[in-house]
Each structure stands twice: as C-alpha cells, then as structure tokens.
N, C-alpha and C positions, 0 to 999 in steps of 0.2 A: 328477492329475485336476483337472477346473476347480471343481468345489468344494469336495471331500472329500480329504483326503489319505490317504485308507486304507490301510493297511499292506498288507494280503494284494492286496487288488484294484492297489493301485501296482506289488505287485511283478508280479503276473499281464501288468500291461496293458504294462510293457516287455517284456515275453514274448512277447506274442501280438499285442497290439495290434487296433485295433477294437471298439468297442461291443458290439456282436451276440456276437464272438468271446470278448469278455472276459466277458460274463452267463454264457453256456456252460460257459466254463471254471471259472468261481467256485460257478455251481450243481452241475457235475460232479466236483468236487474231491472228495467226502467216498466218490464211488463209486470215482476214481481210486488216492487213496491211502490206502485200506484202511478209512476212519475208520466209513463208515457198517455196512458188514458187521461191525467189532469192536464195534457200539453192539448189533447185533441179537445175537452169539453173548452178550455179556453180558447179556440181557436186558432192555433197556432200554424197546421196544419191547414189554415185557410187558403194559402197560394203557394207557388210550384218553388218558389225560395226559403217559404216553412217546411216545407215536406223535405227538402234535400238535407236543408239546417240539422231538422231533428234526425235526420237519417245517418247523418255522419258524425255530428255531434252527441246522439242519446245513445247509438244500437253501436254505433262503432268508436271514433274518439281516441282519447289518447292510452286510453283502461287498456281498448284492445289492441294499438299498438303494442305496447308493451309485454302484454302477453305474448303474442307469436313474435316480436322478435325477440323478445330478451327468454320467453321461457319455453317453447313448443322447439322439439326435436324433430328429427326423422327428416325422410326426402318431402321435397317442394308436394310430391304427390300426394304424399299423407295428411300433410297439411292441408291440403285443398280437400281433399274427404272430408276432414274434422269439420272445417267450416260451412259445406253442404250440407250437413248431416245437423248441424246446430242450426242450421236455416232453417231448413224444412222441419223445424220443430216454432222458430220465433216466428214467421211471417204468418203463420194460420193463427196462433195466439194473437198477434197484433191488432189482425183483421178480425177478428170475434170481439176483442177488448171495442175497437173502434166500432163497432157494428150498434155498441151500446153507448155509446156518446152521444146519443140525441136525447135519450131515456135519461142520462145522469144531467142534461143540463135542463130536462126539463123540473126539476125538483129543486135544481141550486139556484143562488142567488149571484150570477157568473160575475158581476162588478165585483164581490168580494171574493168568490171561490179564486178568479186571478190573478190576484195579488199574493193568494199561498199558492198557487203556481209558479209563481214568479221569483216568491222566495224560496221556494223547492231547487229552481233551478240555482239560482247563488249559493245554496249550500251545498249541490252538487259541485259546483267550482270553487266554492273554498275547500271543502274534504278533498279534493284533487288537488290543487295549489299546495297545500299543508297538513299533513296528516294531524301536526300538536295544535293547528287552532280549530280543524275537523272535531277535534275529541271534545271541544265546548258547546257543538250545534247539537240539536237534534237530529235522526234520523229521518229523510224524506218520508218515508208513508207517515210516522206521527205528525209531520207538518202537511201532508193532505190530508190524515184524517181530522187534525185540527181543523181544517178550512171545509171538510166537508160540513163539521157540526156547525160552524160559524157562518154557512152559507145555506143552511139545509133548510128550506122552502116545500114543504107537504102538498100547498095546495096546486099546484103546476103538475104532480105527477102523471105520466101518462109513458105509457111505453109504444116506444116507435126507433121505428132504425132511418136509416140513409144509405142508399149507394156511394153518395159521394164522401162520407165519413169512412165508408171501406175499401175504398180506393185510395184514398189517402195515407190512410191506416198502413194498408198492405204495401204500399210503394214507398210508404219511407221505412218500415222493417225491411224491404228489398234492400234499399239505396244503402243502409247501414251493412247487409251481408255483403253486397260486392262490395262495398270500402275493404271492408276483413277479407273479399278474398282476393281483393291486386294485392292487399301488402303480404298474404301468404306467396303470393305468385312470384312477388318482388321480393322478398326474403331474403334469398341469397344475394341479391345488391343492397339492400337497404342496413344491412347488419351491419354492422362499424361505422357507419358512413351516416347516421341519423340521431340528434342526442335525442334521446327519450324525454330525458327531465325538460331540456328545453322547449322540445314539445308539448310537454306536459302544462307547462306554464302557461303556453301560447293556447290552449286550449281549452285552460279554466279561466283566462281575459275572452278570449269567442264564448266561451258559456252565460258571462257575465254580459257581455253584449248581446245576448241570444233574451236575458231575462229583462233587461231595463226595458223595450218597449211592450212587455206585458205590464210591468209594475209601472209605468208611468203612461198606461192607456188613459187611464180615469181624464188627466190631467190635458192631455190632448199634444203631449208630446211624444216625438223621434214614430211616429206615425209614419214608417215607409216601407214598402214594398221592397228597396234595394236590400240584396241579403248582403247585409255589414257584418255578419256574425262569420259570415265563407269567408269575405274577406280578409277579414283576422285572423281565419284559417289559414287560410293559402299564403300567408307573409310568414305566418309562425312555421309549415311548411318548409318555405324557403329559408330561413334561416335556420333551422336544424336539420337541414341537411347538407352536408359537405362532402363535395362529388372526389374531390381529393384526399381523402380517406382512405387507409386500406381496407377495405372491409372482410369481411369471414371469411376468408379461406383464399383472398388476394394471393398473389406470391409472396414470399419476404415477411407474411404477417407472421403472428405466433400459433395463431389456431392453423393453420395451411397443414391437410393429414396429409401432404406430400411433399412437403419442406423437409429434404435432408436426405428424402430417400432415393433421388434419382443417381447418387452415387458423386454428385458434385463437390466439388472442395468448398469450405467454407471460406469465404472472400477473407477473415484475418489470420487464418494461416492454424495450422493446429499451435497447443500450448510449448513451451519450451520444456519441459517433463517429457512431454511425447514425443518430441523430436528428438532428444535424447536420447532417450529409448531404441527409437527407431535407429540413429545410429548406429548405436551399440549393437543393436540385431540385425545388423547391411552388413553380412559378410562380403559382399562385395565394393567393400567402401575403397574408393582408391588411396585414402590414406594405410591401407593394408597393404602391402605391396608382395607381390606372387614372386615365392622365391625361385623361381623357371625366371622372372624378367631379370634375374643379376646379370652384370655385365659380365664379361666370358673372361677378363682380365680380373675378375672380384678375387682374393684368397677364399680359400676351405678348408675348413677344418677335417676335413677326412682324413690327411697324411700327420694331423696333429700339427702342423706347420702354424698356424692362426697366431698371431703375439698375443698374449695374454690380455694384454690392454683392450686389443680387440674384443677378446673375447668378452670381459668382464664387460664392455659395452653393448656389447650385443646382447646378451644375455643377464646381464647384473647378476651376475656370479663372481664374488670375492674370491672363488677357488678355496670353500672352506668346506666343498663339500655339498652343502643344501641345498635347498631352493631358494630360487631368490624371492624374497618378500612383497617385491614391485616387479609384476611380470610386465613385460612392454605393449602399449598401448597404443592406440590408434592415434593418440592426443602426439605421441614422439613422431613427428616428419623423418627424420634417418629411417633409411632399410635400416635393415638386423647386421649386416655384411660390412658398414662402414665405419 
C-alpha cells in the first residue's frame, strides 16, 4: 500500500486488487468468514457498548482506515458513493446472518463455542499487529469451524429467530459504515496528519481487550458493561493523530497540485547555473553600458584620433589585424571608451 503497510488489507489487496474492491472486501470479511455471526451466538452484541465495539472494531477498524486513506483516489464525493454502495450490500447481510443466531445457539454448546470466539478474535489482532507472526495462526473460519464441531450439540436444535438479534445485528453493520464514511468525509484532513501503523497497533491492543472478557467469562472475570475496548480506542485515536502535520495537499507539502503554479518565487532563490544564465541573457544589465550615455568630452574613433592604447583596451585588438579572442564582457566594469 502507498502508505500503510497493513497486514490483512496487503494481503486482501494482491487478491483482489482495486480500491473500491479492497474496502468491500475488508468491511465484508467478518460476514464472510464466520467472525461476525460467532460474536452475536456468544453474546457479544448483548448491550449498546458490544454493538458500537463490534461495529467499529469488526465492520470498520484499522483495515478500513487504511484503505481510504492510504489507497482510495478521486474526490471526497466518490468516496462517499463507494462506501454507500458497500453498505447497502453489508448491513442486510448482517441482519440475515443475525436473524439466525438463535438457531446456531440453539445446537452449540455456547461455554465452549465462546472461547473459539474469543480466540478468533486475538487472532484477528495478532494478524493485524504482525503480519510474520499472523502466518503461524490459523485462519478465523477454520478456528470457528473448529469450535463449531467442538461445541455442536444435535439435541437443542430448533430453528427460531429474534428481533432483538436483528437489531443488533443491523445497528452495528450500520455503526461500522458511518465509521468508514466520516473518515471518507475526513479524508482530506485526516491524510498526513494520522499514522496508520500506530493505529493499527492501538487497534489490535482494543481487539485484544474486546476478546479477554469472552475468553475469561467462564472464570467469572473482567465482567463489565464499561466498553474498555473504545476506550483503547479513542487514546490510540489520540495519539496517532497529529493536528500539526501537513497533510495532503496543505501548502508547502509535496503532494499540494498547486504548489509552484501560482507564479511565486521559490523562498531559496533559483540555482546559481540559472542566475547566470539569466544574466548573461539581461541585455539590459546595467553592467552593459549604452554607448549614447558616454560622456560628450569621451574621444572617438571616427576621425581615427583614439591612441592606440585606447583602443587595444577597448577592444582587445593588438592591431594585428583579427579578432580579438576575449570579446568584452559584462564581468569588465570600464565602458569600451576609457
């Protein structure tokens, strides 16, 4: 990527390749391989703090920063098309997937299906944090379909839905598209001005915080309602962004498509090559002096009068005849006349 090296989204973007295609693909991953439906059968999605968490965290996060700003072109408006147009394909998928969260937990064995929940999610935040220790884990769907077989219970099955699994569902696929569409919106401030990586980091620690109290429910620890996972958020946030930055297209930056063209001198002055140059091509340099300004007492050569001496300085003529070798320069302070 041109300025983020992201693990997941690099490995996405030889895959798929394109901008548009790579946001798609990065917001649609958690629907594709199992992750978001195993967050709703564990309850995660239980209260208005899980639903935000997984919303900015699963559907948005650090993946899709990095895509729109480091690799999505075009005007702010294009932008914001792309990422409408990818919603209205994730948030009805979400709401379907969650629609069947009652059915899937009626079958599993949810004390242990949560724990390969749980560790789904730490390997989402290790493959983020490090793409070389990423290449040692599994891929999340083999580690939920690991925990489906290890959890799969026959005799519970019953198929039934919930409103409130599809509201849930559907509001945090929402909460995740507007993340993705303020930082399109914001785009043009946010570019220079945001480290990617270090967000990136700060957001596979909030991920890791987001899994420990699934994996340590059993146990009867970090049981809270407070969302710790935002929190983590919003400091990692604040420290990778630096409002004194110049960002995309500031004044004075390098990328600015209007830096140089308004006709302005450049603050260190052209090179000494060019100014030379330029010299040399100022016929009106006043080291050239207008032979109309000689002084009206000057001798002339017209009556042949001139003393020789004169002349051969005026002219660097030995009186042999030719030309002279060293015609006079701008660099000689003397008129030609003295």
């Amino acid at each position: 990527m041109s300025v983020s090296r992201h693990p997941v989204a690099l490995r996405l973007e030889q895959q798929v390749g394109g901008a548009t295609k790579l946001l798609a693909t990065v917001m649609a991953l958690p629907l594709v391989d199992g992750i978001f439906p195993a967050l709703v059968v564990a309850g995660v999605l239980g209260s208005a703090a899980g639903v935000v968490e997984t919303g900015i965290l699963i559907f948005g996060g650090s993946a899709t920063i990095a895509v729109i700003l480091a690799e999505m072109d075009g005007t702010r408006r294009e932008m914001v098309i792309s990422v409408l147009l990818i919603g209205a394909v994730i948030v009805p998928v979400a709401a379907i997937e969650a629609a069947f969260a009652p059915t899937l937990r009626g079958f599993l064995e949810l004390a242990i299906f949560e724990r390969f929940a749980g560790l789904v999610i730490l390997s989402i935040a290790a493959k983020t944090a490090s793409a070389e220790f990423g290449e040692y884990l599994p891929s999340p769907a083999v580690i939920i379909g690991l925990g489906l077989v290890a959890s799969f219970d026959p005799a519970g099955f019953a198929v039934e839905t919930s409103m409130e699994y599809v509201v849930n569902g559907t509001a945090a696929a929402a909460i995740g598209v507007g993340f993705a569409l303020s930082v399109a919106l914001l785009s043009p401030h946010l570019r220079g001005r945001v480290d990617i990586d270090r967000f990136r980091f700060g957001s596979a620690v909030a991920l890791g915080v987001l899994a420990l109290p699934i994996l340590l429910r059993p146990f009867g620890l970090m049981q809270t309602e407070a969302p710790i996972a935002l929190a983590v958020l919003g400091v990692t946030a604040l420290f990778a962004y630096d409002p004194d930055a110049d960002g995309i297209g500031a004044p004075g930056s390098d990328d600015d498509p209007d830096d140089g063209d308004d006709g302005s001198i450049d603050a260190d002055g052209p090179d000494d090559a060019d100014a030379a140059d330029d010299s040399r091509a100022d016929t009106d340099d006043p080291a050239t002096p207008d032979p109309s300004d000689r002084p009206l007492d000057a001798p002339t050569d017209s009556g042949g009068l001139v003393d020789d001496d004169v002349a051969v300085a005026a002219t660097s003529d030995d009186g042999d005849g030719e030309e002279p070798s060293t015609p006079f320069t701008e660099d000689d302070s003397r008129a030609p006349w003295l």
